[in-house]
N, C-alpha and C positions, 0 to 999 in steps of 0.2 A: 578384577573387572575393569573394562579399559574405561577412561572417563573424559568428557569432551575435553576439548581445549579451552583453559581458559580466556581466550584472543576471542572466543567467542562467544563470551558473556556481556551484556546491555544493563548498562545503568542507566535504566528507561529515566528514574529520577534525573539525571545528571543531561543526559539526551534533552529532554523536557525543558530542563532549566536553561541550557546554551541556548537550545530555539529563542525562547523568550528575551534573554540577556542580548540577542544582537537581533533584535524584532525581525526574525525570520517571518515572513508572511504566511508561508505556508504551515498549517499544523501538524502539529505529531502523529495524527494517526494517518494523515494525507503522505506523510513525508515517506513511512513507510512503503505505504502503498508504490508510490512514485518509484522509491528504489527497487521493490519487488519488481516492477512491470520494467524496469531499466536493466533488471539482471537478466531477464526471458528476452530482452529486446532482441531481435535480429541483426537488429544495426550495435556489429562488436565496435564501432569505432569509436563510444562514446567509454571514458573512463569516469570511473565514481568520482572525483575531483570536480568532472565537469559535471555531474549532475548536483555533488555539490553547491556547485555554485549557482548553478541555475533555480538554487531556492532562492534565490538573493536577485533574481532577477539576471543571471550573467557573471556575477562577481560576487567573490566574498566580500562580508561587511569591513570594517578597518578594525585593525586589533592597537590595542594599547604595546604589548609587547610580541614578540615570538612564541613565547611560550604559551599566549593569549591562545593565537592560532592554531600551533600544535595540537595546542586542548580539544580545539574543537573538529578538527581532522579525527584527531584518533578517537573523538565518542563515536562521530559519525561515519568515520570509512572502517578505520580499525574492527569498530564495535557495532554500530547498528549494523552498514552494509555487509561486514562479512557474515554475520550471523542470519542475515534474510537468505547468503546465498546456499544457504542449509536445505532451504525448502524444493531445491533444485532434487532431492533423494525423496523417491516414494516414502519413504518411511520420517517424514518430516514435514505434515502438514502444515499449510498456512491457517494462522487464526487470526484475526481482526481484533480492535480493543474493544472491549467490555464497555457501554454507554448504560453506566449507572443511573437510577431513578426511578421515582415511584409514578406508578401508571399515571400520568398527568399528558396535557395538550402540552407545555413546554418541552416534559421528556420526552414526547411522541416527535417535535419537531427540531428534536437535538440529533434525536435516534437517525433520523430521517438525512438529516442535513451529514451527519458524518460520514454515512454507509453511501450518499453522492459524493461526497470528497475523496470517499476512499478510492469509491472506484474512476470520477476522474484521475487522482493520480497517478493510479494502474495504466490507464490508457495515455496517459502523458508521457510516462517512466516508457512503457512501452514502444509507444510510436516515437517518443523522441525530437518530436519539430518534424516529421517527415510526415506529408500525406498519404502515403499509401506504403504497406510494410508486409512482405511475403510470408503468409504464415500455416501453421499444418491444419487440416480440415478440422481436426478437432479443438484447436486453439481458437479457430475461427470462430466456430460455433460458440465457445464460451464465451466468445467475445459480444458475441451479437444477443446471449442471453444475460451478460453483465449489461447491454447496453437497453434493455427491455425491463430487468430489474432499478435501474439507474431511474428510468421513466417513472415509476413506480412512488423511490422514493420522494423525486420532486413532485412528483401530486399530493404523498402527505405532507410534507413541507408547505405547502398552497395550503393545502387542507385547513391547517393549523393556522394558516395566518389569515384565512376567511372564518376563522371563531367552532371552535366544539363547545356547545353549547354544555349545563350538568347533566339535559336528559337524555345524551347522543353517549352516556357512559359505557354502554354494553357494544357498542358502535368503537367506541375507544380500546376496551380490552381487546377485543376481538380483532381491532387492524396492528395493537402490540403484537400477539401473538403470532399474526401474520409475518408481520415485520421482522422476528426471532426467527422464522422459519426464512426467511428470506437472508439473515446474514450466512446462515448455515450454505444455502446454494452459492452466495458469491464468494465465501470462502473456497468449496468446491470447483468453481467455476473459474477462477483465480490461477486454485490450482491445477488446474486439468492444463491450463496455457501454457505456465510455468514447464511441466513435465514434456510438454508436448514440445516445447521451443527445446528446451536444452535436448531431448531423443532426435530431434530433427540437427544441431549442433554435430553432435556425439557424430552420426550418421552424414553429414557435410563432413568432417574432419577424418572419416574413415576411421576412428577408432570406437570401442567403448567403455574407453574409460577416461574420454573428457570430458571435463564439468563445467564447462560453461564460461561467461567470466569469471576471469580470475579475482581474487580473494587479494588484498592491498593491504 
């Protein structure tokens, strides 16, 4: 039985900790997003180095040594980015991180606050610094239903920080469970842009069997 490559295994731990150690601004589950929406981008002329850097505002942070840097290339172009550019094959859904916690107003407004980062940085990775970006009707459309979900989460976000009261409980489960159903569509929704950018790729290039950005 054939078995992946290991070049595209993520040591989410190790990922997680570089963020942190060179106060990357942006978070981990944003960061993903950002690279997913960066690999579907239409605009090839951005390579993962630059979107790299552009966590950092433009620039990498300063390393103490070479090997400093190295390290952190290879978590994150090596390893995170080449393993998102997986999700580019029907048979390779995208899934979001797991926002652990018990039914509470902070978890509800964690839940909230992520699933907008996430999908800001989809649309960032995506458009790239460019205003307007040629994309297939279908891509469209999930774009404009991520951008309706997006709304959604910033209202419980508000929500949460104008007070749930103990007796607005049933009020609380019922917008988690809402919430559960809603990560499920912007994964979908994600994906459907994803497939649809790299088939419109594949069909620009006249063949089919390009895969999109390449893999570093």
């Amino acid at each position: 039985m054939a078995k992946r490559s290991s070049r595209f295994q993520v040591d989410v731990a190790q990922v997680k900790e570089l963020l942190q150690r060179y106060d990357c601004p942006v978070p981990y589950h944003e960061v993903r997003t950002r690279f997913l929406g960066n690999i579907a981008s239409p605009d090839m002329s951005a390579s993962p180095l630059r979107v790299v850097e552009g966590l950092w505002g433009g620039q990498l942070p300063p390393f103490d040594t070479m090997d400093d840097a190295n390290e952190l290339i290879a978590a994150l172009v090596n390893g995170l980015w080449n393993a998102l550019t997986l999700h580019q094959k029907r048979t390779e859904p995208f899934r979001l991180v797991r926002v652990q916690g018990d039914p509470t107003p902070e978890t509800l407004a964690r839940l909230g606050r992520v699933r907008q980062e996430e999908i800001d940085g989809f649309v960032e990775g995506l458009f790239h610094g460019s205003e307007k970006i040629d994309l297939p009707d279908k891509a469209s459309r999930a774009l404009d239903a991520l951008a309706e979900i997006r709304a959604v989460m910033a209202g419980t976000v508000d929500l949460v920080k104008r007070g749930i009261q103990p007796e607005d409980a049933p009020q609380l489960a019922s917008t988690f469970k809402h919430l559960r159903e809603l990560q499920r569509i912007i994964e979908y929704e994600m994906y459907v842009v994803v497939l649809e950018c790299a088939r419109a790729r594949r069909a620009a290039m006249g063949t089919s069997g390009g895969r999109g950005p390449a893999m570093h």
